[in-house]
C-alpha positions as a Markdown table, in Angstrom:
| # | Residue | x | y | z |
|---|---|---|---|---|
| 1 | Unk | 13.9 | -18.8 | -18.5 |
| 2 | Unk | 10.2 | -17.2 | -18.1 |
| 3 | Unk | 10.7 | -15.0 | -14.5 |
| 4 | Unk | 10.1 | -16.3 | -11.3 |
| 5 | Unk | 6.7 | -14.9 | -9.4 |
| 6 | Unk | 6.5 | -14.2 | -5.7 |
| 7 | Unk | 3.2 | -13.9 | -4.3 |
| 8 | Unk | 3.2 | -12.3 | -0.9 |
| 9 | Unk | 0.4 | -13.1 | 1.6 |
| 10 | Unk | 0.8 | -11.0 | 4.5 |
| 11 | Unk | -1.5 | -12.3 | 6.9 |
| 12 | Unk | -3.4 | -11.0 | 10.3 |
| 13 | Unk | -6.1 | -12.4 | 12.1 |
| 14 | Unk | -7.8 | -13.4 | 9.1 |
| 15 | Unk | -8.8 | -17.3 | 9.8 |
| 16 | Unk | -11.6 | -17.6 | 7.8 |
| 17 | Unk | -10.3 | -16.1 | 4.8 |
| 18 | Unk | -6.6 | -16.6 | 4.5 |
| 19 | Unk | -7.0 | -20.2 | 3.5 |
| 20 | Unk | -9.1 | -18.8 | 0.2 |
| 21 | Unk | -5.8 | -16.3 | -0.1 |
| 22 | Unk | -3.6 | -19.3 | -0.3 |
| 23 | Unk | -5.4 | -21.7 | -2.4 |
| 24 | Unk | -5.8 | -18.7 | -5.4 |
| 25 | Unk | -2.2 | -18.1 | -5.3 |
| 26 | Unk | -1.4 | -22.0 | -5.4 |
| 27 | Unk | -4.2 | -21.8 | -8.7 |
| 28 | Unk | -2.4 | -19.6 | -10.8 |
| 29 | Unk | -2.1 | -20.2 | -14.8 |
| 30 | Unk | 1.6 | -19.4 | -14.8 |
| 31 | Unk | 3.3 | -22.2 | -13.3 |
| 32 | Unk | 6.7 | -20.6 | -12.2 |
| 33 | Unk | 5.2 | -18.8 | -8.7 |
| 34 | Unk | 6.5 | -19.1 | -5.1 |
| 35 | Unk | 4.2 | -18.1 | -2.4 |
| 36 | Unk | 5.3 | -16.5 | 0.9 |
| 37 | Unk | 2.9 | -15.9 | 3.0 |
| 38 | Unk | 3.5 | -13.8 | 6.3 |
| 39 | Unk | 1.8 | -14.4 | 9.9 |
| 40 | Unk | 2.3 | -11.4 | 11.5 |
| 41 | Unk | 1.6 | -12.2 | 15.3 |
| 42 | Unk | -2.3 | -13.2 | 14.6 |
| 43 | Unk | -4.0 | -14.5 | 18.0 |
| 44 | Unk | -6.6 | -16.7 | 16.4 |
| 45 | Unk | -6.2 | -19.7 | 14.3 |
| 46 | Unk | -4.8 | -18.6 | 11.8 |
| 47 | Unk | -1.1 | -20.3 | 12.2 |
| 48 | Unk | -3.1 | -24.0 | 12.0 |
| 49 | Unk | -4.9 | -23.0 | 8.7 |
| 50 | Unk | -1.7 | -21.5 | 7.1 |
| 51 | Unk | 0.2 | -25.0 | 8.4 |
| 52 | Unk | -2.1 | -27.4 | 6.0 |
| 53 | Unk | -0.8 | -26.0 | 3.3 |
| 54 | Unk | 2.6 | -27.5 | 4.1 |
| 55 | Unk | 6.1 | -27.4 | 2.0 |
| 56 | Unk | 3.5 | -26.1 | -0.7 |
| 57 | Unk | 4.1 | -22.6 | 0.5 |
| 58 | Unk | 6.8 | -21.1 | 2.5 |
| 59 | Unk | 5.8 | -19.7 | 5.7 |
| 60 | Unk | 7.2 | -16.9 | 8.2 |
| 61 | Unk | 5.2 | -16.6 | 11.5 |
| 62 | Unk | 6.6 | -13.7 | 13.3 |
| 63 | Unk | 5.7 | -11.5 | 16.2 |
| 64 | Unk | 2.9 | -8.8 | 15.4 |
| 65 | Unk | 4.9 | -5.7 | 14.0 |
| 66 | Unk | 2.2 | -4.4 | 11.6 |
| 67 | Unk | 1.5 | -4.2 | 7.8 |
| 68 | Unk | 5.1 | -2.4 | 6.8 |
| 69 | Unk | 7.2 | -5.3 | 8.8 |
| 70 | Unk | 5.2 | -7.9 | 7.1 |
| 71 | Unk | 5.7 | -7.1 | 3.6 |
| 72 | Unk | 9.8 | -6.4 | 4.6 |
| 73 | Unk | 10.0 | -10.0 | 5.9 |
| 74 | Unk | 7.8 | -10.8 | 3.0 |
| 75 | Unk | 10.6 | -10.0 | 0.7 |
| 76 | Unk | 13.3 | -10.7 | 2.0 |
| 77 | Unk | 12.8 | -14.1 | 1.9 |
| 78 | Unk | 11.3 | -14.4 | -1.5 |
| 79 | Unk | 13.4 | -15.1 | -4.2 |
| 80 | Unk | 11.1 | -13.9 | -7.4 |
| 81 | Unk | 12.0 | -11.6 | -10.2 |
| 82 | Unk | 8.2 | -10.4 | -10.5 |
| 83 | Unk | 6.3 | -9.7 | -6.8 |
| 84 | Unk | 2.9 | -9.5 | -6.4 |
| 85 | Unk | 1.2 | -8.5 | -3.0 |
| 86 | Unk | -1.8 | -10.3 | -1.8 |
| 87 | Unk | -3.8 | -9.4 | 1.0 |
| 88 | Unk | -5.1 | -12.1 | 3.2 |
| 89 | Unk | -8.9 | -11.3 | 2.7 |
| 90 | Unk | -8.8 | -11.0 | -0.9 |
| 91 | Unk | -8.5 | -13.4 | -4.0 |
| 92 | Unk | -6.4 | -13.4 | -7.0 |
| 93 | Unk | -8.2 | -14.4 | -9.9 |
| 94 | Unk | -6.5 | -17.7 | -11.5 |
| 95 | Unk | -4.6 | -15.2 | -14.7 |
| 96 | Unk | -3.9 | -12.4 | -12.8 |
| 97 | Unk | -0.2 | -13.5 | -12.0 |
| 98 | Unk | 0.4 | -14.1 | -16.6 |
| 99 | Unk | -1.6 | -11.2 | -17.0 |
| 100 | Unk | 1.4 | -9.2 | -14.6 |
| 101 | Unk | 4.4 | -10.8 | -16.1 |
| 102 | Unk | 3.0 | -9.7 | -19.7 |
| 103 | Unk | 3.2 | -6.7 | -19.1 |
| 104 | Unk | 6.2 | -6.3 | -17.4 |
| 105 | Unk | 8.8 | -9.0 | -18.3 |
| 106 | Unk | 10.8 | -7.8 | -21.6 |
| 107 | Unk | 10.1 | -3.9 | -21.0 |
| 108 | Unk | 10.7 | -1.1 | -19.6 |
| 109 | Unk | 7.7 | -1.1 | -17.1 |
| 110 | Unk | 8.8 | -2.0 | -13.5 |
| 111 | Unk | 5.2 | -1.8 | -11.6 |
| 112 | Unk | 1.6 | -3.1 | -12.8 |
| 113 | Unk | -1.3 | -1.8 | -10.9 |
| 114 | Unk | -5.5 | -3.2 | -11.8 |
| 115 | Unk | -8.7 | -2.7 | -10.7 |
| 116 | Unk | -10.1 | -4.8 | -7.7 |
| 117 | Unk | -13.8 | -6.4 | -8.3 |
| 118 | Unk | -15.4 | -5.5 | -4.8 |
| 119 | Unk | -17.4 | -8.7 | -3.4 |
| 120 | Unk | -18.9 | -9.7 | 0.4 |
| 121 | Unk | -17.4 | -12.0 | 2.6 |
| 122 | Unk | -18.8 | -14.7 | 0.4 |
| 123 | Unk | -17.5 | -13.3 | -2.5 |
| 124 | Unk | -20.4 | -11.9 | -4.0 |
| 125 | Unk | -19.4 | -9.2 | -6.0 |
| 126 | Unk | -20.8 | -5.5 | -5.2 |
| 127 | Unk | -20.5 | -2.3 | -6.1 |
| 128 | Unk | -17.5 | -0.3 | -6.2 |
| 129 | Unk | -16.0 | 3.7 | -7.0 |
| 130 | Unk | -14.7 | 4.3 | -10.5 |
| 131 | Unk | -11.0 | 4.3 | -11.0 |
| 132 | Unk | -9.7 | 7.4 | -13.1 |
| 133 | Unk | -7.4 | 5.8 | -15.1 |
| 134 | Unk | -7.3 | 3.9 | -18.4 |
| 135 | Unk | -5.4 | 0.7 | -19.2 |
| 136 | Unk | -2.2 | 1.6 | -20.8 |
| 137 | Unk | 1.7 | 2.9 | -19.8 |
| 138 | Unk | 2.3 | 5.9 | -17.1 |
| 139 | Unk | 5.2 | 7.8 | -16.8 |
| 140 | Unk | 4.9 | 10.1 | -13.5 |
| 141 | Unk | 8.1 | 10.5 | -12.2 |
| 142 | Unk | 8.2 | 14.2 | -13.6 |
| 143 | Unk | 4.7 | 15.0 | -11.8 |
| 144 | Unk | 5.5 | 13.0 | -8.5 |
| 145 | Unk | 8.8 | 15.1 | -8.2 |
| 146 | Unk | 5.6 | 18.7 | -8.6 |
| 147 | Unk | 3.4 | 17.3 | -6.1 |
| 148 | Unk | 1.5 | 16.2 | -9.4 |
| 149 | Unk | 0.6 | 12.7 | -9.3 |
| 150 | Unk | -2.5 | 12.0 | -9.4 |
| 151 | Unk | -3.4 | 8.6 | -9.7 |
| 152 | Unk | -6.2 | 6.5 | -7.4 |
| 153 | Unk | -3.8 | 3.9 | -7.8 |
| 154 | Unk | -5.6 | 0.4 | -6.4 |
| 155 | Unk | -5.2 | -1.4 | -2.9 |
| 156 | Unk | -2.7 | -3.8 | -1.8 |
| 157 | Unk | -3.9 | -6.9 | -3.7 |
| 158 | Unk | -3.6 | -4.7 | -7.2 |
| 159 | Unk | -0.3 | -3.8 | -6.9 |
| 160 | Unk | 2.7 | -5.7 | -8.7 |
| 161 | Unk | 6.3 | -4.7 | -9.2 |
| 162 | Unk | 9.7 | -5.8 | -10.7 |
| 163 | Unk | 12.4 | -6.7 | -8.0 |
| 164 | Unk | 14.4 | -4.3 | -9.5 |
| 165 | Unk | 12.1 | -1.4 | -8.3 |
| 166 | Unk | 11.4 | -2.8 | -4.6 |
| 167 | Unk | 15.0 | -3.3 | -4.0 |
| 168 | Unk | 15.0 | 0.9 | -4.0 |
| 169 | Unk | 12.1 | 1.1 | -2.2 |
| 170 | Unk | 12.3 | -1.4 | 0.4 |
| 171 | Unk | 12.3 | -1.8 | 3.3 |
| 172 | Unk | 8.6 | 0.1 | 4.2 |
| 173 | Unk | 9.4 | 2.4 | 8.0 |
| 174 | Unk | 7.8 | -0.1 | 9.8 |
| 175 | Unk | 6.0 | 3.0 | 11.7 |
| 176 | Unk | 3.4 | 2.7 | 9.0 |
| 177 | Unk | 1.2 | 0.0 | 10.9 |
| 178 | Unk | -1.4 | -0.1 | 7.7 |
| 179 | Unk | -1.7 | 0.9 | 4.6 |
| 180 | Unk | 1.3 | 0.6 | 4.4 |
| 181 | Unk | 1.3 | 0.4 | 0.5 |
| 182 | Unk | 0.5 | 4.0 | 0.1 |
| 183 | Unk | 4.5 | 4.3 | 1.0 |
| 184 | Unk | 5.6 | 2.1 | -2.2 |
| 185 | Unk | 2.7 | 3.3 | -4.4 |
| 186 | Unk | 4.2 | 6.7 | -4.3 |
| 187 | Unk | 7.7 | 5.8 | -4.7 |
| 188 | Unk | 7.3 | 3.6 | -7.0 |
| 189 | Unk | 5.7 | 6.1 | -9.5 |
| 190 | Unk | 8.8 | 8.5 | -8.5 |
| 191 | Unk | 11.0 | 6.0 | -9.6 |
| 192 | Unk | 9.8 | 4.0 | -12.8 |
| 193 | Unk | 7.2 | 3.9 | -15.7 |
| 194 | Unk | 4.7 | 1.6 | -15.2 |
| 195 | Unk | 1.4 | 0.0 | -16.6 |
| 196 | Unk | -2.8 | 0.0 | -15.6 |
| 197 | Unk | -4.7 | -2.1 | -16.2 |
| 198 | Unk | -8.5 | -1.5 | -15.4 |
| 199 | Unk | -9.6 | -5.7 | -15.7 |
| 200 | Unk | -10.6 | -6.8 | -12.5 |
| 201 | Unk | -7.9 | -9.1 | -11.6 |
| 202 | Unk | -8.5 | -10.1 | -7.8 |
| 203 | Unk | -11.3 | -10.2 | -5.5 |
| 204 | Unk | -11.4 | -7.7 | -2.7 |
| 205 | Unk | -13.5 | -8.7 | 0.6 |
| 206 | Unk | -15.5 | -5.7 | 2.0 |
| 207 | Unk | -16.6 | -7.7 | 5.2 |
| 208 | Unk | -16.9 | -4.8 | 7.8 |
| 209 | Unk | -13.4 | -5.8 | 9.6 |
| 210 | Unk | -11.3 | -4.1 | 7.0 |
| 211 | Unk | -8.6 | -2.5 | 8.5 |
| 212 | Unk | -8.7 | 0.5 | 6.7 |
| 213 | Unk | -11.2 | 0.3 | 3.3 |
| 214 | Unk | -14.5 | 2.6 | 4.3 |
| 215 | Unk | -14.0 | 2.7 | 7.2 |
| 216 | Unk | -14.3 | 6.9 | 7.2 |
| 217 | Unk | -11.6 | 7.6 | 10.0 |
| 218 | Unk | -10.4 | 11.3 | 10.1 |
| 219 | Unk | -7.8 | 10.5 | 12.9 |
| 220 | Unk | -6.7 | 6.8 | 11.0 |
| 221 | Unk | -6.3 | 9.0 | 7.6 |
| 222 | Unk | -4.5 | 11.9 | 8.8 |
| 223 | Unk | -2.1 | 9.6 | 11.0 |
| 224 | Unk | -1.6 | 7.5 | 7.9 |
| 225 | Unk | -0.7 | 10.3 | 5.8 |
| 226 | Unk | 1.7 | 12.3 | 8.4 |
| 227 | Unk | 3.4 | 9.1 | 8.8 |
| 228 | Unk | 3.6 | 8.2 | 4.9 |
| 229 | Unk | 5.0 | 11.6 | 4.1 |
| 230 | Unk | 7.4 | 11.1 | 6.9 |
| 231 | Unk | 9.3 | 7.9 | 5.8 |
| 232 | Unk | 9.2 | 9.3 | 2.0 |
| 233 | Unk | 10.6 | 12.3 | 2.9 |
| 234 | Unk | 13.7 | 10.6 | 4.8 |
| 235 | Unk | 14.3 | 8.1 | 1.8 |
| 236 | Unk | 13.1 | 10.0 | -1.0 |
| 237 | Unk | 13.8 | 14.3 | -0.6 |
| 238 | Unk | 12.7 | 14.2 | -4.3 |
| 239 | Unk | 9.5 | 14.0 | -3.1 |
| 240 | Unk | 9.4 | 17.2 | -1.2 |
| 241 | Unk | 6.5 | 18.3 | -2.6 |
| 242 | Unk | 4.2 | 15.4 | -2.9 |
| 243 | Unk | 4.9 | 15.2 | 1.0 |
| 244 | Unk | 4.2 | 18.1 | 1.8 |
| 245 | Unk | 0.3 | 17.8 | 0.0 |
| 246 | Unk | 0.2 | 14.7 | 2.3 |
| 247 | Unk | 1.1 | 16.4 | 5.7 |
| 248 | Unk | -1.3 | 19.6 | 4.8 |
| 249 | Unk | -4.3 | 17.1 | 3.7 |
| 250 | Unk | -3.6 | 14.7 | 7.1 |
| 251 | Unk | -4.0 | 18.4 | 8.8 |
| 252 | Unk | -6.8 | 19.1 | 7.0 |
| 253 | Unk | -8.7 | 16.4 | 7.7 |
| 254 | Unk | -8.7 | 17.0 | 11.5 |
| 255 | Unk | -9.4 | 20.8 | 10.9 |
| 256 | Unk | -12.7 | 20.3 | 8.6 |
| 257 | Unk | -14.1 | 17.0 | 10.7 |
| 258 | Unk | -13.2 | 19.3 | 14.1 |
| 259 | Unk | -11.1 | 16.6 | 15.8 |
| 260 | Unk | -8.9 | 17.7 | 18.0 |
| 261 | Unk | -6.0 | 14.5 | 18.1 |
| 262 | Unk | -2.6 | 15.7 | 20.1 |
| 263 | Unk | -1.0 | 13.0 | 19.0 |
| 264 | Unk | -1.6 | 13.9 | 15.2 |
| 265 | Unk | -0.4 | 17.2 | 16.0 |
| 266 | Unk | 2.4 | 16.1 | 17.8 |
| 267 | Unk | 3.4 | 14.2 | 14.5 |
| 268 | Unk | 3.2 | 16.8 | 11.8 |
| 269 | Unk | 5.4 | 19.3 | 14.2 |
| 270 | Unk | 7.8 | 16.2 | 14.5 |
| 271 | Unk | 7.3 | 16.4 | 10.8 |
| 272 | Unk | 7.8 | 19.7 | 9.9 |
| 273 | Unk | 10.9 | 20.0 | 12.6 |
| 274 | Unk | 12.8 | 18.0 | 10.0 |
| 275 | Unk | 12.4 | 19.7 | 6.8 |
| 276 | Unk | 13.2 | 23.1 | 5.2 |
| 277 | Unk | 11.3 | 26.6 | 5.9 |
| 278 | Unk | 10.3 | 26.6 | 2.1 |
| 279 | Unk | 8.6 | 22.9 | 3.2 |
| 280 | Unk | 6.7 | 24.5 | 5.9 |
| 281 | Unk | 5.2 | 27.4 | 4.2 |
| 282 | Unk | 4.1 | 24.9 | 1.0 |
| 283 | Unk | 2.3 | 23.0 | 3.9 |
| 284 | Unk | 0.0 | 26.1 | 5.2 |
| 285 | Unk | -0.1 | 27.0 | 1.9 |
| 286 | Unk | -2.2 | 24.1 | 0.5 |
| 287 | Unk | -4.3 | 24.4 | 3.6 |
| 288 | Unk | -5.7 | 27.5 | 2.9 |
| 289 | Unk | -5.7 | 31.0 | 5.6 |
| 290 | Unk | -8.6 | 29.5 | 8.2 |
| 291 | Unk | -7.0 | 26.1 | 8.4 |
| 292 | Unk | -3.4 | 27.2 | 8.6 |
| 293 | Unk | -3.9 | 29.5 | 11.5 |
| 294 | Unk | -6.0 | 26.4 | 13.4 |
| 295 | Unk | -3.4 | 23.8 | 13.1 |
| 296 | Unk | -0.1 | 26.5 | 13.3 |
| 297 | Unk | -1.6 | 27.0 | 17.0 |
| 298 | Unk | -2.6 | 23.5 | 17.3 |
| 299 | Unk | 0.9 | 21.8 | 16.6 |
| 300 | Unk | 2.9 | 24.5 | 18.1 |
| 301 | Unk | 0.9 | 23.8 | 21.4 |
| 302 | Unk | 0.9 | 20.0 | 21.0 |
């Protein structure tokens, strides 16, 4: 039988645009999708809007845990053999789900990442960065394992996997409140080849309550980074390397922009508590002699 498609709506506060989530993952051109979509705790309307759509969807409204419990529930309760993430202020575009399953049913590909097509909150298109890839097959699991990957892989809504790959990487340590994709981007290219695709497949909402996209926050990034490294480095000590790039540039990010966050501190010596010596010394390394001695006396203080 052609593979079953989950779509995952994880969904927060988003009223006036989850509905337009909803009804593009209903419009796909391949016929065999489920959606899911996940209320995580949201305080305005949102529950009645997700409602009208019925037995059409399934639905999960649970208590607000962040971005990392959402897509966990989110898959554990779907059922497909393909899943595709979809933020609730974004838009797929009615192929993007066939375009997905091309490339990865009947190979040996197990994720599927595409460019985004930037638009307003009326879905105006705008402009966007370049991506630094070309459409084709990757193979990084020898260059995640050096620290080497480098790959501005796309936001939530771009990203697609096999259920055989998630089922190693879930679940996300719910710790990682947003952006919490950054955790299964870089495992997944540990784990398994994959595919890019640079056709603008979805539409992303910049609407100035983005959680995370431009909004420029030193403190957000570095926090997001420590904590990313963190759960990779429990589940995936492969990874040594690539996690400790992420704990020096969360560190230096709060050295260059001169912010001075305990907390952030407080987390990289957590961090760095649980690793090896060798771990440590890669970690000042990267930052370079000025930065080092700043945050060695910042988190041995914190």
């Amino acid at each position: 039988m052609k593979p079953l498609v989950s779509i995952l709506i994880n969904n927060y506060n988003y009223e006036r645009f989850v509905g337009d989530a909803i009804e593009s993952a209903l419009a796909q051109s391949w016929a065999r999708c489920e959606v899911v979509v996940v209320d995580d705790g949201s305080t305005d309307n949102s529950r009645d809007v997700i409602s009208r759509f019925g037995t059409r969807i399934q639905t999960i409204f649970q208590r607000n845990g962040g971005q990392a419990s959402a897509f966990n529930t989110g898959f554990k309760h779907s059922r497909g053999d393909i899943i595709c993430f979809l933020d609730s202020d974004d838009v797929f575009l009615p192929n993007k789900v066939a375009e997905v399953v091309a490339a990865l049913d009947g190979h040996e590909r197990q994720w599927h990442f595409h460019r985004l097509q930037w638009t307003d909150a009326a879905l105006n298109p705008i402009s966007m960065p370049p991506y630094d890839y070309e459409t084709g097959d990757y193979d990084l699991r020898s260059a995640s394992r050096q620290g080497n990957a480098r790959l501005s892989a796309p936001s939530t809504s771009g990203l697609s996997f096999t259920r055989k790959l998630l089922e190693q990487i879930m679940p996300v340590p719910e710790a990682i409140k947003i952006t919490s994709d950054n955790y299964i981007k870089y495992a997944s290219l540990a784990l398994a080849p994959g595919y890019c695709d640079r056709n603008e497949l979805v539409l992303q909402r910049i609407h100035g309550a983005n959680a995370y996209t431009l909004k420029g926050d030193d403190n957000l990034r570095g926090d997001i980074l420590l904590k990313t490294a963190a759960g990779l480095r429990m589940h995936f000590p492969a990874l040594r390397k690539t996690c400790s790039q992420m704990c020096a540039e969360g560190l230096a990010l709060h050295w260059r922009s001169g912010l001075k966050s305990a907390d952030l501190y407080r987390e990289a010596r957590e961090y760095l508590s649980g690793v090896t010596r060798v771990e440590v010394v890669e970690v000042f390394t990267r930052l370079g002699v000025k930065a080092a001695r700043h945050c060695i006396r910042s988190v041995m203080t914190a």
